[in-house]
C-alpha positions in Angstrom: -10.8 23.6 37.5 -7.6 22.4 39.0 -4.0 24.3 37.4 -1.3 22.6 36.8 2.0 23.8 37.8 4.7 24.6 34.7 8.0 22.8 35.2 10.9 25.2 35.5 13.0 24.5 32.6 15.9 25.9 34.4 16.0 23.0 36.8 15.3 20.1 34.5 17.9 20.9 32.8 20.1 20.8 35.8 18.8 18.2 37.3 17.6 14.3 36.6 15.6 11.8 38.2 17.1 8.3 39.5 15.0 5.3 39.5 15.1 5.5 43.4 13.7 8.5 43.0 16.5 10.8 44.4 17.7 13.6 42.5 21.0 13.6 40.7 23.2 16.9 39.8 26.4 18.0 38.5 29.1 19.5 41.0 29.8 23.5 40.4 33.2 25.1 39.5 34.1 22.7 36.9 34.1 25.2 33.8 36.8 27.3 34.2 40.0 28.6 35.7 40.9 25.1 36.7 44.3 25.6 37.3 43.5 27.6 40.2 42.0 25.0 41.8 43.6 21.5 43.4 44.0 18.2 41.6 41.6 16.6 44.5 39.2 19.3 44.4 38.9 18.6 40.6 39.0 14.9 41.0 35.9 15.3 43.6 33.1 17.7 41.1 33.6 15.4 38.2 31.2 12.8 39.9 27.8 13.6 40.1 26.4 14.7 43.4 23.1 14.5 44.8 20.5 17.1 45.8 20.5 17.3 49.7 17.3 16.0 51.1 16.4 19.4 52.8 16.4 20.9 49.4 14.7 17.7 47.8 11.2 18.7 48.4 11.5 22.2 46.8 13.0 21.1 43.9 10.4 18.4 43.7 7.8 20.8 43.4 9.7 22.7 40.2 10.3 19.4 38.2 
């Protein structure tokens, strides 16, 4: 009888699924203690990056 593998809540919550199949993220550093930090450095982590295709296959495997 074949297991199958739980998905890690932790990483579905941080991370969705785009139609082409890539996988979508927010930036990090965004919460807090923003006035330390640069108007384009703000500007930049309030789009959505995506997860790097070396890491791609890992997180694959926890969704």
């Amino acid at each position: 009888m074949k297991v199958k593998q739980k998905t890690k809540r932790a990483v579905a919550k941080r991370v969705s699924k785009t139609k082409s199949g890539e996988l979508k993220r927010k930036h990090a550093y965004r919460s807090h203690l923003a006035h330390n930090k640069t108007t384009k450095q703000k500007r930049h982590s309030r789009k959505d990056g995506m997860v790097s295709k070396s890491d791609k296959s890992r997180y694959d495997q926890l969704i």
